[in-house]
C-alpha positions as a Markdown table, in Angstrom:
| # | Residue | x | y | z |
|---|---|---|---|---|
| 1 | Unk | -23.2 | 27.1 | 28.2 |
| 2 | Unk | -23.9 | 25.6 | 32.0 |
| 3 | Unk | -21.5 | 22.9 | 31.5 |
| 4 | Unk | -18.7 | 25.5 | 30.1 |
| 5 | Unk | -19.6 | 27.7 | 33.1 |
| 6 | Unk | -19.3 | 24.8 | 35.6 |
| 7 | Unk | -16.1 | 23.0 | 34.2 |
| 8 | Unk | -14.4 | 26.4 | 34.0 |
| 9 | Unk | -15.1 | 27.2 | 37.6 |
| 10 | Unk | -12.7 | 24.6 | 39.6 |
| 11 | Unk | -9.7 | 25.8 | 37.3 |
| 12 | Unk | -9.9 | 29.1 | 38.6 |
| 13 | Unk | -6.7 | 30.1 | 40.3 |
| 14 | Unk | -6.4 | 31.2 | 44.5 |
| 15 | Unk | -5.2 | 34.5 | 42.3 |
| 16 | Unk | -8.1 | 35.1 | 39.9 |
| 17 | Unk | -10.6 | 34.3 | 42.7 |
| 18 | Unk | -9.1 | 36.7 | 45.0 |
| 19 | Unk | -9.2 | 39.3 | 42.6 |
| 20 | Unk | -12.7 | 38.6 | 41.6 |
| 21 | Unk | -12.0 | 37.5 | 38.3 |
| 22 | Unk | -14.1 | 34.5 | 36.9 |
| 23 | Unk | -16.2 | 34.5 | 39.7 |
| 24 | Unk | -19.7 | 33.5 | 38.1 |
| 25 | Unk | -18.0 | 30.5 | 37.0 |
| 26 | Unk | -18.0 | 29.7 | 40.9 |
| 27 | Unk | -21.9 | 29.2 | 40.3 |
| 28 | Unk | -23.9 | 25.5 | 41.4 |
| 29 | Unk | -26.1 | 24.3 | 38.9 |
| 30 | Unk | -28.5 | 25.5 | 40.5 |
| 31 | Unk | -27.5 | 29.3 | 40.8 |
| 32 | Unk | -27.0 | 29.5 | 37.2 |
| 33 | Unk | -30.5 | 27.9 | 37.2 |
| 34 | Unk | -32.5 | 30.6 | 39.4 |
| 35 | Unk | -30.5 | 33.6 | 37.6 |
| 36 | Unk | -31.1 | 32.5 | 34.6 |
| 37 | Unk | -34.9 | 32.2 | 35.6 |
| 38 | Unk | -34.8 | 35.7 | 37.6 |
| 39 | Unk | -33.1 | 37.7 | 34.5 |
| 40 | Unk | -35.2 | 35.8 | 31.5 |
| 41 | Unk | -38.4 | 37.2 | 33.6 |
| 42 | Unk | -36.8 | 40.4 | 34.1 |
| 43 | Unk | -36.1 | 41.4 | 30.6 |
| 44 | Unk | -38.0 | 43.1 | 27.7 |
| 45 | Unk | -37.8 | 43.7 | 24.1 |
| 46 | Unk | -35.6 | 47.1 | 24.2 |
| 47 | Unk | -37.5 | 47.9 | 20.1 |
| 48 | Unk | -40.6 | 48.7 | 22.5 |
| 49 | Unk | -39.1 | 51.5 | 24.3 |
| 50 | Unk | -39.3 | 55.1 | 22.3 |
| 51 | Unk | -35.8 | 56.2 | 23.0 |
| 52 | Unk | -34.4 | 52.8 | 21.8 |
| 53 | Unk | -36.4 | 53.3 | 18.5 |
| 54 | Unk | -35.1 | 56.6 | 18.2 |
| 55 | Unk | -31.5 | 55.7 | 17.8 |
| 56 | Unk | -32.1 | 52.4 | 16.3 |
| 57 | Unk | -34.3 | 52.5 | 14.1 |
| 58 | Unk | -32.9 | 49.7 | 11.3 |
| 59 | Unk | -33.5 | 47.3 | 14.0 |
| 60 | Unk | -36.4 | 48.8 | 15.4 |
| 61 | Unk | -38.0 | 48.9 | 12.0 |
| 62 | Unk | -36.2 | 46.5 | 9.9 |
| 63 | Unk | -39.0 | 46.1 | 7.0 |
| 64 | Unk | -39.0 | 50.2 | 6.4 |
């Protein structure tokens, strides 16, 4: 996915970029690298949190 992300990036119209369409695909190598870091340590497993179980329970609970 970081090679599709970086080969899309310099076929980006003047247009698109302007408009701020297709932006992330402006990313270095090594932006894609530290956000990936920063959001794989920020996220957690939604089936912990109570309301989350609440309306999904099938994937909460998929053995009941």
């Amino acid at each position: 996915m970081k090679n599709r992300k970086l080969q899309i990036g310099p076929t980006l119209s003047k247009h698109s970029i302007q408009h701020g369409l297709g932006t992330h695909h402006l990313a270095t190598l090594d932006k894609l690298e530290k956000n990936y870091i920063h959001f794989a340590t920020s996220t957690i497993d939604l089936r912990t949190i109570p309301e989350y179980q609440v309306l999904f329970p099938d994937l909460c609970f998929p053995n009941y």
